[in-house]
C-alpha positions, 0 to 999 in steps of 0.5 A: 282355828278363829273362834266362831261368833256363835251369838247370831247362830240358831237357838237350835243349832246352838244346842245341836253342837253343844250337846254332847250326845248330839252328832252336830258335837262331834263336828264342832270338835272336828272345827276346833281340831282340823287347821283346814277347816274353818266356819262362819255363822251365816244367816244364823246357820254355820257354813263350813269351809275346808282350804277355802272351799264351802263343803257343809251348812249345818242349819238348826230345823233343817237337815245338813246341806252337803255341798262338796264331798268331805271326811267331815260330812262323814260324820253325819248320821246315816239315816 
């Protein structure tokens, strides 16, 4: 995977990926393991593409927007 530009991502959303005791970690590994999946540091939150298609923005404050159906939105914490 490209290296994501994550100086214009969310302060928040920084720490959220980088802690790794966070459940946001165990994506952005995900990101660097999966040669399917690729992001894109959009309006400060990061958009998540699997073959080409959005399936998930991950915004600091705001709760994770699923847009498609993927095993990587699995990953996100049943509440």
């Amino acid at each position: 995977m490209e290296s994501i530009d994550t100086s214009n991502m969310c302060s928040h959303l920084q720490k959220k990926l980088f802690d790794e005791e966070d459940e946001y970690h165990r994506i952005w590994q995900t990101l660097q393991d999966d040669p399917e999946l690729t992001a894109v540091v959009r309006s400060r939150q990061l958009h998540i593409y699997r073959n080409g298609k959005k399936v998930l923005v991950l915004a600091g404050k705001s709760a994770p927007k699923i847009i498609r159906e993927d095993r990587i939105c699995e990953m996100l914490a049943k509440e």
